[in-house]
C-alpha positions as CSV (number, residue, x, y, z in Angstrom):
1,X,-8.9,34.4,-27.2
2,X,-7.5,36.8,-24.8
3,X,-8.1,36.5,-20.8
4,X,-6.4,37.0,-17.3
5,X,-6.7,34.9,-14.5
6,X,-5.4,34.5,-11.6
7,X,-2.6,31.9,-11.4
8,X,-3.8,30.0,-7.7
9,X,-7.1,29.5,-9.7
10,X,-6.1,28.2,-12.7
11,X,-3.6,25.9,-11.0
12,X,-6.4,24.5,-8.9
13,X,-8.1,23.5,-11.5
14,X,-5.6,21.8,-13.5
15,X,-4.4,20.2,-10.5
16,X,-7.8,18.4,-10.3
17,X,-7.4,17.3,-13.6
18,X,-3.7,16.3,-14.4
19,X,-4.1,12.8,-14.5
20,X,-7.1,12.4,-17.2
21,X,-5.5,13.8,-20.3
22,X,-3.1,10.6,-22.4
23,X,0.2,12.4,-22.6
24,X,2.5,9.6,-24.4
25,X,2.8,12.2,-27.6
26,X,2.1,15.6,-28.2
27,X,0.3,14.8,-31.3
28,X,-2.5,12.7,-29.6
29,X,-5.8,15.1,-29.3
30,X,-6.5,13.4,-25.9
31,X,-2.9,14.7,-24.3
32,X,-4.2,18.5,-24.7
33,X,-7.0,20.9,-22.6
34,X,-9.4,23.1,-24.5
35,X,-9.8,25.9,-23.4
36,X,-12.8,28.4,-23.7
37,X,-13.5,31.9,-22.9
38,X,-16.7,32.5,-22.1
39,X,-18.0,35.8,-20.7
40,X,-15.9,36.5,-17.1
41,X,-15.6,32.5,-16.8
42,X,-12.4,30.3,-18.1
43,X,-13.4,26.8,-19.2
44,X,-11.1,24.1,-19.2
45,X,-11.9,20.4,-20.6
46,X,-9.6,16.9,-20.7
47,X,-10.8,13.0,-21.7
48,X,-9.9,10.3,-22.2
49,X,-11.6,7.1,-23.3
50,X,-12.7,6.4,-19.6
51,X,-13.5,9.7,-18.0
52,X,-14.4,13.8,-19.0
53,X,-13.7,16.7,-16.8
54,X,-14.8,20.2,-17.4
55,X,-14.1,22.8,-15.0
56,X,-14.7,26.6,-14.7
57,X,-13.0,29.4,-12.9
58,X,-13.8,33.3,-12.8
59,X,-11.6,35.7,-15.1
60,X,-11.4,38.4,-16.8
61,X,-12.3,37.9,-20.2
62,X,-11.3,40.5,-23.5
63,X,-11.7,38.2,-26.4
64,X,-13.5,35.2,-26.3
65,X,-12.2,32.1,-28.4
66,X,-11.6,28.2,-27.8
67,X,-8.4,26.5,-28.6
68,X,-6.4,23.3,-27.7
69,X,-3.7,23.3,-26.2
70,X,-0.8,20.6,-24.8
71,X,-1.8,19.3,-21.4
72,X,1.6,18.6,-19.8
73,X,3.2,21.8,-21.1
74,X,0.3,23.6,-19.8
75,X,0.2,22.3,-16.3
76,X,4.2,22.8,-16.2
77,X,3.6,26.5,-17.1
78,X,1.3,27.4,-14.8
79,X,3.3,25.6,-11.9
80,X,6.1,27.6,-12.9
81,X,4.5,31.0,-13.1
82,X,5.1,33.8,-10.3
83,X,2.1,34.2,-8.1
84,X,-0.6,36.7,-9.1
85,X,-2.5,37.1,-12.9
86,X,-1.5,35.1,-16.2
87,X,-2.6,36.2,-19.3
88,X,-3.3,34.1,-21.8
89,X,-3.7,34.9,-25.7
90,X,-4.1,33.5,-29.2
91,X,-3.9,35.2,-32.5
92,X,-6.2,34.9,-35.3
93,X,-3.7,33.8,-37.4
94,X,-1.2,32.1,-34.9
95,X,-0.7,28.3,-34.3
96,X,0.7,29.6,-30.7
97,X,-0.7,30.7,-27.5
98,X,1.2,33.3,-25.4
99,X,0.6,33.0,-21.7
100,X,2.7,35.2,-20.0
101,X,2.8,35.9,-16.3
102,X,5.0,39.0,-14.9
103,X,8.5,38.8,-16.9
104,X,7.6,35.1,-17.8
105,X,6.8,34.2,-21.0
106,X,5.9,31.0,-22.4
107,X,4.4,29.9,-25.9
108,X,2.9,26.8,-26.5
109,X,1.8,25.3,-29.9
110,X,-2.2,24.5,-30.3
111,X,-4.4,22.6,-32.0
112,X,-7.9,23.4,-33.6
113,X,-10.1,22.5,-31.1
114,X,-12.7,21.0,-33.3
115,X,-10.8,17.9,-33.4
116,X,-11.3,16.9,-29.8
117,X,-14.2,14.4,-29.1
118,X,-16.8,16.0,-27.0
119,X,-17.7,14.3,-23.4
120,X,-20.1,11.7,-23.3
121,X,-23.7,12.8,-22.9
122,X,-25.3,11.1,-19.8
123,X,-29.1,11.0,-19.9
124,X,-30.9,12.0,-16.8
125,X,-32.1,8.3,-16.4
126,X,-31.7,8.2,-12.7
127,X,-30.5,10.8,-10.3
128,X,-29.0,10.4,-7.2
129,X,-28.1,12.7,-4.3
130,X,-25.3,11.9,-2.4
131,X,-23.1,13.4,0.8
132,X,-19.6,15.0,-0.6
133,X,-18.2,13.2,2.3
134,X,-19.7,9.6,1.7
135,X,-18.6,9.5,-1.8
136,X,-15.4,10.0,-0.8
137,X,-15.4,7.9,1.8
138,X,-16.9,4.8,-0.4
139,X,-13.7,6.0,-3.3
140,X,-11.4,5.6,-0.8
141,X,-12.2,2.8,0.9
142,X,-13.0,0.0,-2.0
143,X,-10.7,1.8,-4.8
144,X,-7.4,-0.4,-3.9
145,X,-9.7,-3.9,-4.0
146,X,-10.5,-3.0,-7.8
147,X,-9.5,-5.6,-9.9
148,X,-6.7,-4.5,-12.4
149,X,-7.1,-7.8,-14.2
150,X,-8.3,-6.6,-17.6
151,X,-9.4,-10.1,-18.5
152,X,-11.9,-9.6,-16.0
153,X,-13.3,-6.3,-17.0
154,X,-16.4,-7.3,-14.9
155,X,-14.3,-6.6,-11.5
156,X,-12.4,-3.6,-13.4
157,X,-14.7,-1.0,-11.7
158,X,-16.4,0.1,-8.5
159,X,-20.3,-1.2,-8.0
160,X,-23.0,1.0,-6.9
161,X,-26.2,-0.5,-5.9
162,X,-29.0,2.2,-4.8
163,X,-32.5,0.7,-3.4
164,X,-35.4,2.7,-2.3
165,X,-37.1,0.2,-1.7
166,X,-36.5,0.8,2.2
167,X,-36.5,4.3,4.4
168,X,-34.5,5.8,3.9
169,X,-32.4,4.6,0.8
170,X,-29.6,3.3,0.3
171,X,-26.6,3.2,-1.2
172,X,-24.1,-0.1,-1.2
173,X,-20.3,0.6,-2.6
174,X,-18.3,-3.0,-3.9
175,X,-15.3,-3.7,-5.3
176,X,-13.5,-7.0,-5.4
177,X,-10.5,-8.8,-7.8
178,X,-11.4,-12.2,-6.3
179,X,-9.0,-12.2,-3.5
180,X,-10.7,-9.6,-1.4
181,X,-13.8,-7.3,-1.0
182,X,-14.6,-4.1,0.5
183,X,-17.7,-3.4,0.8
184,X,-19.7,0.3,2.1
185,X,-22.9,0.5,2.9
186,X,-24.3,4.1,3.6
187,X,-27.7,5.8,3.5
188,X,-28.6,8.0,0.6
189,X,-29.9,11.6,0.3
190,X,-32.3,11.7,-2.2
191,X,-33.2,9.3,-5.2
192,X,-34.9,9.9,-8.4
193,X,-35.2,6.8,-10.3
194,X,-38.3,4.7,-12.2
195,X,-36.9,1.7,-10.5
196,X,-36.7,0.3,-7.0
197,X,-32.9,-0.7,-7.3
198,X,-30.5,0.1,-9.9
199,X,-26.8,-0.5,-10.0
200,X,-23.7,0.6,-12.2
201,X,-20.2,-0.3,-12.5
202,X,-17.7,2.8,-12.7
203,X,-14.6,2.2,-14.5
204,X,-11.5,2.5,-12.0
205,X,-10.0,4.9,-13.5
206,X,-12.6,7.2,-12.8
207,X,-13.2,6.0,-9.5
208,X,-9.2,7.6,-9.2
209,X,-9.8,10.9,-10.7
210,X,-13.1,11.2,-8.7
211,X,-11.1,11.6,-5.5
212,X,-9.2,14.5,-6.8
213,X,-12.3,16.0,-8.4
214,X,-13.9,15.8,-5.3
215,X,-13.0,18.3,-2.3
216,X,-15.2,17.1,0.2
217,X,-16.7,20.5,1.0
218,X,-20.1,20.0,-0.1
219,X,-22.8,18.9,1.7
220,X,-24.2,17.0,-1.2
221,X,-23.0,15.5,-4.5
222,X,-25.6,14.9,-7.6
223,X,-24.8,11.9,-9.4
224,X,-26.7,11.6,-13.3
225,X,-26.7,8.0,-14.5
226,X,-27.4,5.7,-17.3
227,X,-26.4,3.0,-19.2
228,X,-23.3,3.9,-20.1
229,X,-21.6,6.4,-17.9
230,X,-22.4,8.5,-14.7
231,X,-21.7,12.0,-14.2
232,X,-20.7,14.0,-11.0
233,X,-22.0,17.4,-10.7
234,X,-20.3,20.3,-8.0
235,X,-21.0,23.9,-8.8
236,X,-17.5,24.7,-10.8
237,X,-18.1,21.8,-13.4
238,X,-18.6,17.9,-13.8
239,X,-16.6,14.6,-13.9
240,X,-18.2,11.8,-16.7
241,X,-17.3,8.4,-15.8
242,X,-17.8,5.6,-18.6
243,X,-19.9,2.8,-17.1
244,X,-18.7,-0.8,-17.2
245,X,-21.5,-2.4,-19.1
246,X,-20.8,-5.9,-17.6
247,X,-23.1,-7.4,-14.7
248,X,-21.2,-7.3,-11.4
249,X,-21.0,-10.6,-9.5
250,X,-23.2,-11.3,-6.8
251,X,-21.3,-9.9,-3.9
252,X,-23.9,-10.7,-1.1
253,X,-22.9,-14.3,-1.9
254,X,-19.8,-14.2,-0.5
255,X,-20.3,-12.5,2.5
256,X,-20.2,-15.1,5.4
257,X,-22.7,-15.4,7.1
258,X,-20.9,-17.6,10.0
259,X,-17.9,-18.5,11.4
260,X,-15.6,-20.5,14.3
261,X,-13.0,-18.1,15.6
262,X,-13.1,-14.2,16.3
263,X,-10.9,-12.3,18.1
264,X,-11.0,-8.2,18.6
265,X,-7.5,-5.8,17.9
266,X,-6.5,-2.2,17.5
267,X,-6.1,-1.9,13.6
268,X,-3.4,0.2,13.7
269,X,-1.3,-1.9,16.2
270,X,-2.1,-4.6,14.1
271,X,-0.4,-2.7,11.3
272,X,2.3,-1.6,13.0
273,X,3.1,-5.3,13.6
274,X,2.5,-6.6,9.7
275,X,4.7,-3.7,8.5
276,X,7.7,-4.8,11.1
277,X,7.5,-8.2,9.9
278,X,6.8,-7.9,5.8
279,X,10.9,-7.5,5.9
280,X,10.6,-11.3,5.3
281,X,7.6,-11.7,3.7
282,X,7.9,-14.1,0.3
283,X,8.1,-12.2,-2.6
284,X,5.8,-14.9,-4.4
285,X,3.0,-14.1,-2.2
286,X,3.5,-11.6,0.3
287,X,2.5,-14.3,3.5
288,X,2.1,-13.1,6.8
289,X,1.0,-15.4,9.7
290,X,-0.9,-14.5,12.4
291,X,-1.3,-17.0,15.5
292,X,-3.1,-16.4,18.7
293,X,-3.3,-18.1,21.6
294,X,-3.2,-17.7,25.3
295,X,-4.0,-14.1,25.5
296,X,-1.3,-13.0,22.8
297,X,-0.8,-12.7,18.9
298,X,2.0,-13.1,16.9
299,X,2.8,-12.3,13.3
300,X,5.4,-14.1,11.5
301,X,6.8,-13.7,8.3
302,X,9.4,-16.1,6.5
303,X,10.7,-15.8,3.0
304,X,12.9,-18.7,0.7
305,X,16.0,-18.2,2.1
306,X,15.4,-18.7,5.5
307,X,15.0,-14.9,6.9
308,X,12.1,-14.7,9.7
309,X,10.5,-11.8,11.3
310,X,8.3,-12.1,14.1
311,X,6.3,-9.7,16.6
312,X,4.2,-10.4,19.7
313,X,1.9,-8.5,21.5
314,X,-0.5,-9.0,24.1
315,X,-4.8,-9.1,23.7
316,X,-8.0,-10.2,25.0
317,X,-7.9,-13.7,23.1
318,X,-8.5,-17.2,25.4
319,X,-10.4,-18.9,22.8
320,X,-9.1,-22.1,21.2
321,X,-5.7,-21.3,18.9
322,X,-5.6,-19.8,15.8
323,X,-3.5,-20.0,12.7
324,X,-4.3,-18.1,10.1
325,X,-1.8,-16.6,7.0
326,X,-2.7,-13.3,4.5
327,X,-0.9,-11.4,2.0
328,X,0.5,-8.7,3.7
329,X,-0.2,-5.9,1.5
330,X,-3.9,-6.9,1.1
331,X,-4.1,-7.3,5.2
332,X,-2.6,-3.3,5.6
333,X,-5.1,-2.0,2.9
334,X,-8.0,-3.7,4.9
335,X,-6.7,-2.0,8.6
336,X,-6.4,1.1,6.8
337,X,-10.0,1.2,6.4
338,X,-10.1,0.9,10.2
339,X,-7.1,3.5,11.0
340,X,-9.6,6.1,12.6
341,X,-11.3,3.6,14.9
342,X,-9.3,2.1,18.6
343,X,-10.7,-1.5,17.8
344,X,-11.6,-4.2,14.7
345,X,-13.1,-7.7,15.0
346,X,-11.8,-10.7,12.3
347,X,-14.0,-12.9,12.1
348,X,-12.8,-16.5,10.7
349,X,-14.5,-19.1,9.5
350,X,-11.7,-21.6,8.3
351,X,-8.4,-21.4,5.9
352,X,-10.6,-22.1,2.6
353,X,-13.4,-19.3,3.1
354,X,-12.8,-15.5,3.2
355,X,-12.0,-13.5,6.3
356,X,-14.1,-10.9,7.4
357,X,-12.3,-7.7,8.9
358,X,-15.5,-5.0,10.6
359,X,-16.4,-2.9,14.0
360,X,-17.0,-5.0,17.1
361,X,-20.8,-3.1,17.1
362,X,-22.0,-5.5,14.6
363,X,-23.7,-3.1,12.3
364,X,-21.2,-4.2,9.3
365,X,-21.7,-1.2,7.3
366,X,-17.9,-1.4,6.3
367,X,-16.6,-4.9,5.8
368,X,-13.6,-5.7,4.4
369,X,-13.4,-9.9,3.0
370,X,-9.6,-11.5,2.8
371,X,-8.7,-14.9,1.4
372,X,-6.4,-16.5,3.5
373,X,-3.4,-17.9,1.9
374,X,-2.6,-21.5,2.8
375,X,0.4,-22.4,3.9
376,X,2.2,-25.3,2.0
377,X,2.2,-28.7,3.5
């Protein structure tokens, strides 16, 4: 193998793809890249058990060949390398490839590429067109409520549900670890499927890689699914997700559907005043309080020793009073979602059923659920 490529190229790509290969040894086949020169292209693939990448770049090609070759030393090379062209070479009858770039040199030991697993296959069961943007969008707003639990590998992924079953179709976006929801509900571009809905549950870990595969310059995105693993096209290469082959729970059933007490807030004032306070928040459980009445609000925080933070501010509030507690960090996540928009409405049913965080316009496209914490007796 024997190629040149420019450097800002190649380090794109293997910026997009540092975090997929397992790099605890050197010897483990899923810590290296393969590599393949093709004619004028550079492909480069990583796994791991959850997700495949492959990604392609323009080059200029002199040999062709395919070798495997250390992911973390590879991505430190090319970090290091001046700016302009690296060349990259193997010899017939070398366990080393040369890349050299200017006066640097580097040489890095490979492995015979036949030994890497290939990417999972995904049959064209159902395909799905989605906006670049959206899918980002629906990453980054449910990604942090995935469940990490691993004893509930059920809640260990990110839920898709696509209908067309109205005009247009759609697409809902769900992720939950029992404590909280989010929830995105967005229209779809095009769907090609045998069914009226289908849904699949992506792995987390892909769900993390997909928002550095993604750039978010495409108008559309084509998604390939079946039972066991989804694949996300762009015109430089694709990103294979495993699927979670577990049924989701039914997240419609915990939506409320009522509640007593609503009040409306800037998001990111509301932040502001949770981040002052978490100083104090109990490490146990991360409680904040909020309290309105009389036209105000005021978050308090208190942890075992006896330290207290509080903050007050002034809003449109002259219903009955309200006391209500969250973990902190779960409450930020949720305005985050909101930290482009001037207003959010909670809307609270009582201090045993989940909290519902969306726009004042009432369209609940994006909702975010929160169990309150109760506060000991």
């Amino acid at each position: 193998m024997h190629l040149i490529v420019q450097k800002k190229d190649l380090a794109d790509i293997l910026g997009r793809m540092k975090g997929i290969p397992i790099q605890k040894t050197m010897s483990n086949i899923m810590g290296h890249f393969l590599l393949e020169a093709e004619e004028g292209m550079l492909s480069v693939t990583g796994m791991n058990y959850e997700v495949g990448i492959k990604l392609q770049t323009a080059c200029e090609v002199k040999e062709l060949g395919r070798v495997a070759v250390p992911a973390k030393k590879l991505i430190a090379m090319v970090s290091q390398a001046p700016e302009g062209t690296v060349t990259i070479k193997t010899e017939e009858t070398s366990d080393w490839l040369i890349a050299t770039a200017k006066k640097y040199k580097v040489r890095l030991p490979v492995m015979d590429p036949d030994n890497l697993p290939s990417i999972q296959e995904v049959e064209e069961k159902a395909v799905v067109t989605l906006p670049e943007g959206v899918l980002l969008e629906m990453a980054e707003k449910c990604g942090f409520s995935i469940s990490m639990d691993e004893t509930r590998p059920n809640l260990n992924g990110l839920y898709m549900k696509f209908s067309k079953a109205t005009e247009p179709p759609f697409v809902d976006a769900v992720s939950t670890d029992g404590k909280r929801l989010s929830l995105v509900h967005r229209n779809v571009t095009s769907v090609d499927m045998d069914m009226e809905e289908l849904g699949c549950l992506i792995h987390r870990k892909g769900i993390q890689e997909l928002k550095v595969f993604l750039k978010g310059d495409l108008d559309n995105v084509r998604m390939v699914i079946d039972r066991k693993g989804v694949r996300f096209e762009r015109p430089e290469g694709f990103l294979v997700v495993r699927q979670i082959e577990m049924e989701f729970p039914n997240y419609k059933m915990v939506i409320p559907k009522d509640y007593n007490w609503s009040f409306i807030i800037s998001p990111n004032m509301l932040a502001e005043m949770v981040s002052r306070v978490s100083i104090s928040a109990p490490e146990d459980n991360f409680m904040v309080t909020l309290r309105l009445h009389d036209g105000r609000i005021e978050v308090e925080a208190g942890d075992q020793e006896g330290g207290l933070a509080r903050d007050v501010a002034e809003i449109d509030y002259n219903g009955e009073p309200i006391e209500v507690s969250y973990n902190y960090r779960f409450l930020l996540d949720a305005l985050g979602v909101f930290s482009s928009v001037s207003e959010v409405e909670f809307q609270i049913k009582d201090n045993y059923a989940a909290s519902m965080v969306v726009l004042p316009d009432g369209k609940k496209d994006v909702i975010e659920l929160l169990m309150p914490i109760r506060r000991p007796a």
